[in-house]
C-alpha atoms as one frame of an Amber mdcrd trajectory, in Angstrom:
protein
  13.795  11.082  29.308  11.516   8.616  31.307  11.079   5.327  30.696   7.486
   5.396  28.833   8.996   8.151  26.597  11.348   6.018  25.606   9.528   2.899
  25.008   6.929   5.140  22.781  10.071   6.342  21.263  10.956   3.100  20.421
   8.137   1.538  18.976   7.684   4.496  16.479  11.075   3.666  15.125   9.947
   0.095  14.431   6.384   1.077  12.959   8.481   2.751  10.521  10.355   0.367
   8.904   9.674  -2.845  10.778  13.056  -3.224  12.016  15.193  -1.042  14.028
  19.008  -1.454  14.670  21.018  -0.469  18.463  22.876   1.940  16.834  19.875
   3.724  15.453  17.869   3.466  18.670  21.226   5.033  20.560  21.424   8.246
  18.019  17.745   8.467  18.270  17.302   8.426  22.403  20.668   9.836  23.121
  20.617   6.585  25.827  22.755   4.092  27.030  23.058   0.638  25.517  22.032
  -0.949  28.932  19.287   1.165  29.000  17.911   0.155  25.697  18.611  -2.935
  26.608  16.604  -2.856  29.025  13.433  -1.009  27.419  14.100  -3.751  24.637
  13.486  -6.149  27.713  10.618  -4.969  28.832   8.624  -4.065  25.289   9.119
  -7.661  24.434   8.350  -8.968  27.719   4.631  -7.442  26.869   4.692  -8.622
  23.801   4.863  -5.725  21.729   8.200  -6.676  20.292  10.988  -9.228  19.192
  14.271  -9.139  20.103  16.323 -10.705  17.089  20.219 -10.233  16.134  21.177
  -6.409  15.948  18.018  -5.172  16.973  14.498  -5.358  16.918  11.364  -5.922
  15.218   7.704  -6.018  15.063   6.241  -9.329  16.271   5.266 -11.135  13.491
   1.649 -12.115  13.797  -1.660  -9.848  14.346  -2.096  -7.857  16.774  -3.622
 -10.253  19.270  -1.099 -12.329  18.766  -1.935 -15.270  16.893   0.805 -15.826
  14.666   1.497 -15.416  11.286  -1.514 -16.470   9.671  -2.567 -12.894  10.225
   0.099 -11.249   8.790  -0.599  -8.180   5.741   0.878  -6.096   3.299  -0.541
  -3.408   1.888  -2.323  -3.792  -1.085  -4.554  -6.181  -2.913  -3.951  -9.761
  -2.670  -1.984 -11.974  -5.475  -6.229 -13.342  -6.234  -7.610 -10.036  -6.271
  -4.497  -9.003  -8.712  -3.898 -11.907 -10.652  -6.662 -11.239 -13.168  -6.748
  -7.764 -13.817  -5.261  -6.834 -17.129  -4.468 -10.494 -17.787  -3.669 -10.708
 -21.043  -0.858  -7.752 -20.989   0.179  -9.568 -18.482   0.960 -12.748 -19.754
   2.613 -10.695 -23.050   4.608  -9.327 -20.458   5.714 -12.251 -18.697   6.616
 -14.284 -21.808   8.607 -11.244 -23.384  10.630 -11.190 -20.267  10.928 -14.975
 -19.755  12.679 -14.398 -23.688  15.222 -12.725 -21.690  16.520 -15.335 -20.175
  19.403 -17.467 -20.881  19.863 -21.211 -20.620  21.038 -22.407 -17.405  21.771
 -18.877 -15.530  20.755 -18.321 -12.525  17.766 -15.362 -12.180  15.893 -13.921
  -8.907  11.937 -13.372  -9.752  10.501 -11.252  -7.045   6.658 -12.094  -6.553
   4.301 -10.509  -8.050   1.400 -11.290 -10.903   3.009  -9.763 -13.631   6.114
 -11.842 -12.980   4.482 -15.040 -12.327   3.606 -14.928 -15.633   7.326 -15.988
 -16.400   6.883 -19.447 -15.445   5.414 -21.570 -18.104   7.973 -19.759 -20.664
  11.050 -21.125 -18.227  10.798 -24.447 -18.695  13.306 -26.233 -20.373  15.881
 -23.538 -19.835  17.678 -25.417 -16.489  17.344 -22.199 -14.858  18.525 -21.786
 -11.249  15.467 -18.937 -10.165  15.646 -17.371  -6.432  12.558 -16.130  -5.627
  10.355 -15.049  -2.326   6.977 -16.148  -3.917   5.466 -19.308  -3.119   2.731
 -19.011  -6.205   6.053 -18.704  -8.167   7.598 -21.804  -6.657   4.534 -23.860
  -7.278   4.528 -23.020 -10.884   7.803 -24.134 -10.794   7.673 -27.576  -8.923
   6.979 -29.277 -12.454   9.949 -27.846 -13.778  12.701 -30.622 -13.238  15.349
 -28.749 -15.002  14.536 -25.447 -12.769  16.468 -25.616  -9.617  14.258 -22.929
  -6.818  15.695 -21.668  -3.712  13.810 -18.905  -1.181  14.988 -17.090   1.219
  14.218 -16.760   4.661  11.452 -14.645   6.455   7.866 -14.655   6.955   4.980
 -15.880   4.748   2.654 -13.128   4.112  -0.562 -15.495   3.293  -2.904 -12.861
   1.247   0.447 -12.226  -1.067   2.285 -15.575  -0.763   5.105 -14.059  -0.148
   8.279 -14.341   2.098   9.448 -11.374   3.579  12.099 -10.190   6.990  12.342
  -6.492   7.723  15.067  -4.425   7.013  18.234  -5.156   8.709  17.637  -8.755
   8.956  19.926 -10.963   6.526  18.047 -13.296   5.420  18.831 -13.826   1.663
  21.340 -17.333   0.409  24.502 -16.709  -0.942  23.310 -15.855  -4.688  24.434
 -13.460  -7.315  22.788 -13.348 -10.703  22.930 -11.728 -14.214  19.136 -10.683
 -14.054  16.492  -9.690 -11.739  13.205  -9.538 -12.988  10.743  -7.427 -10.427
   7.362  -5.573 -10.668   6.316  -1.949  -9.595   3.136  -0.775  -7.940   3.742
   2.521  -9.675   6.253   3.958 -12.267   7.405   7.904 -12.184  10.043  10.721
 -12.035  11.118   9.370  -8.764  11.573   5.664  -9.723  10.295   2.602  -9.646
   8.001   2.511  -6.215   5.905  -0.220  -3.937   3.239   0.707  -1.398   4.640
  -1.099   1.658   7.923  -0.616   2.780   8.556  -4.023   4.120   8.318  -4.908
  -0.370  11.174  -2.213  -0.773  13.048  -3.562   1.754  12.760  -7.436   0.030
  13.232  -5.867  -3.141  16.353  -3.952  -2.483  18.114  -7.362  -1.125  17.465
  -8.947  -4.843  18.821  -5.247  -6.363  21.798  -6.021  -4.291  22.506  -9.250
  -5.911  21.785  -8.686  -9.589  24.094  -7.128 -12.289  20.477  -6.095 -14.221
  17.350  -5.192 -13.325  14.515  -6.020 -15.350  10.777  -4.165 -14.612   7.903
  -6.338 -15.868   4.931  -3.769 -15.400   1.793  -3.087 -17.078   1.431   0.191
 -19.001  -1.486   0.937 -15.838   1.537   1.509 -13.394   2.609   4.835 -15.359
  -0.871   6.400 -14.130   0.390   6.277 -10.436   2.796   8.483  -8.987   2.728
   7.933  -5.278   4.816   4.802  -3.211   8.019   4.604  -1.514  10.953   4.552
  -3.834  12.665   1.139  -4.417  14.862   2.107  -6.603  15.994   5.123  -9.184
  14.975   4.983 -13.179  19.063   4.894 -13.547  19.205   1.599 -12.053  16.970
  -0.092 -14.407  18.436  -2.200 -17.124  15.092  -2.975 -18.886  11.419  -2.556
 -18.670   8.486  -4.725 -20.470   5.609  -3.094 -20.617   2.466  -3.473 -22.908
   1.539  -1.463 -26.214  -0.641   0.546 -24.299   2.198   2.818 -22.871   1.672
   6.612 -23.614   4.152   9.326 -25.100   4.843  10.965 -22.437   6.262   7.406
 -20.126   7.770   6.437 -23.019   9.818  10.011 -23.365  10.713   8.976 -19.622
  11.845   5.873 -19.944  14.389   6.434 -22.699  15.608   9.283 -21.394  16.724
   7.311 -18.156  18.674   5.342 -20.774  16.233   2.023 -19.924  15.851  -0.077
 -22.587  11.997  -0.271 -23.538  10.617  -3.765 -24.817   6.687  -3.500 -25.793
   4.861  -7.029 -25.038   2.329  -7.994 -28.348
């Protein structure tokens, strides 16, 4: 296999996922390691890549180059989100926030259904993880609410702070509850359009004994994402009174427990 072949090879296996380990670009080139090594070498001398522990990456930044500033998800932005379907929303958010214990520690993953939370955890000397910086700010006023983030990239239009798969980049946290939206809701599970959110998402899954969905009764309409995670792994789900039959048939039957925001 030539060089160029290889290097194309390559940066298809990033585009994927964002990140790609050694191992995986060894099974997928049938190469040597010195030989990946040095493709690795010369994609990032261009530019096109970074070389980071255990693999490699996409460069964070736009494509010209200029940083992360320009970085995107897919999707709407948290603005463009924040007030549509408001008021379930806020239901939502303080029906899950009831959930929550005094002084536990909870991971909030971003999102405008979940930010919703934040004026209903005050006074509960929470410890919250999260990898939203709207969420933080809501927070800041908290004294009793200790915050910690994890490491990554900020992703500007959602606020957010993301790494790609493979890359550690979460503190050493374990808690009773994690409380996460859904772009969509189906057969298949709970689902995000970009796979750099399932990625983020499934390092807060690994650290939580429950999983909580906070999701308007909109994201039962959708059917189409990448999977996050199974209906069997969620605990709970708060929704909004405008769920249908059929979901709500779903739901139960995945043995989730169902709590309708009024």
């Amino acid at each position: 296999m030539h060089g160029e072949e290889r290097e194309r090879l390559i940066l298809d296996a990033i585009g994927e996922r964002g990140f790609v380990t050694y191992q995986a670009l060894q099974s997928r080139l049938s190469a040597s390691p010195a030989t990946i090594r040095r493709d690795l070498a010369r994609l990032a001398e261009a530019g096109l890549i970074e070389r980071v522990h255990g693999g490699a990456r996409l460069v964070s930044g736009r494509p010209d180059g200029k940083g992360d500033a320009g970085l995107r998800l897919t999707g709407a932005s948290f603005e463009q989100s924040l007030l549509d379907r408001i008021d379930q929303k806020r239901a939502i958010g303080k029906a899950a926030a009831g959930l929550c214990r005094a002084n536990e520690g909870i991971m909030v993953d971003g999102g405008t259904t979940t930010f919703q939370m934040c004026p209903h955890l005050a006074g509960l000397g929470l410890q919250v993880l999260t990898n939203s910086l709207h969420i933080v700010s809501a927070l800041l006023p908290q004294t009793g609410t200790q915050i910690l983030v994890p490491s990554g990239s900020v992703f500007r239009d959602q606020n957010i702070i993301l790494a790609p798969e493979g890359e550690e980049s979460m503190p050493r946290f374990h808690a009773p509850r994690l409380f996460m939206g859904a772009a969509a809701i189906g057969p298949q599970g709970i689902m995000q359009a970009d796979v750099l959110l399932v990625a983020g998402e499934r390092r807060f899954i690994d650290r939580a004994e429950e999983i909580v969905i906070c999701a308007d009764s909109s994201k039962f309409t959708r059917s189409s994402g990448n999977v996050v995670c199974p209906l069997d792994d969620v605990d709970i789900l708060v929704t909004d009174e405008g769920i249908g039959k059929d979901s709500v048939d779903m739901i139960e039957a995945a043995g989730i427990k169902l709590v309708i925001a009024v």
